[in-house]
C-alpha positions in Angstrom: 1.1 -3.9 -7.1 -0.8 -5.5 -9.8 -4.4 -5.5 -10.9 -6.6 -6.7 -13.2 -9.8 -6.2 -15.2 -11.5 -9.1 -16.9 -14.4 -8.6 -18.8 -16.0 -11.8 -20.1 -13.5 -14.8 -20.5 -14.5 -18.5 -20.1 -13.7 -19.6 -16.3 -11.2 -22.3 -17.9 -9.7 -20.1 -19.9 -9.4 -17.2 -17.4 -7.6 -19.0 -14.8 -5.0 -20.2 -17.4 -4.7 -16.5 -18.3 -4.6 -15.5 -14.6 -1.9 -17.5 -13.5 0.2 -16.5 -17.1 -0.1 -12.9 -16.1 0.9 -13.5 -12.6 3.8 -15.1 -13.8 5.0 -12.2 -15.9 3.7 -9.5 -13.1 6.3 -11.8 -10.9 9.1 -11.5 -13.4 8.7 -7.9 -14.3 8.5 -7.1 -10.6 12.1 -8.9 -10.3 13.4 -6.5 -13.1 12.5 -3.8 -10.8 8.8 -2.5 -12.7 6.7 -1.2 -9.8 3.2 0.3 -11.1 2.2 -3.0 -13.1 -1.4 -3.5 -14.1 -2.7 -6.2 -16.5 -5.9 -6.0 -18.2 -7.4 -9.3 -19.5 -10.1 -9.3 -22.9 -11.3 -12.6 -24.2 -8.2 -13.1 -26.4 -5.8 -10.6 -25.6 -3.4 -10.0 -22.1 -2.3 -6.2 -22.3 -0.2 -5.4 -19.7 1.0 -1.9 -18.8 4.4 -1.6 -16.4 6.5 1.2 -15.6 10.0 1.7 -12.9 10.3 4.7 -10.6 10.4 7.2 -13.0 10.3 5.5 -15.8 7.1 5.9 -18.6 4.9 3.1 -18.8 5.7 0.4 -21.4 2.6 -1.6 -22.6 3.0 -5.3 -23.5 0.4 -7.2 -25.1 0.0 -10.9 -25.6 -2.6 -12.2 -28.0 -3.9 -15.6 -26.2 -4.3 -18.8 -28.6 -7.9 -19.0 -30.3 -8.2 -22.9 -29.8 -7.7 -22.2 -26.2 -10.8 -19.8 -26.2 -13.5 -22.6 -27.7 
């Protein structure tokens, strides 16, 4: 199960963000992660995954700065 928390991103922007992360829950998912939980900040996706039993592993994507304005 995924979730997020998004704290002040333009609605454009945050939709494009939305679906990337959704994308890569989706994939991670079919690797066999479990707990996944992404956290989106106005230019940064961190996502935080982890398999049964497994310790989390934390992935974070810096989102373009043109794509912010």
């Amino acid at each position: 199960m995924a979730f997020m928390n998004t704290p002040a991103v333009q609605p454009s922007m945050m939709s494009r963000a939305k679906k990337l992360a959704e994308r890569i829950v989706a994939s991670m998912q079919a690797q066999g992660y479990l707990d996944i939980e992404f956290i989106l900040t106005e230019g940064q996706l961190k996502i935080v995954a982890s398999k049964t039993g497994g310790a989390p592993q934390t992935l974070y994507l810096m989102l373009p700065e043109r794509a912010l304005r």
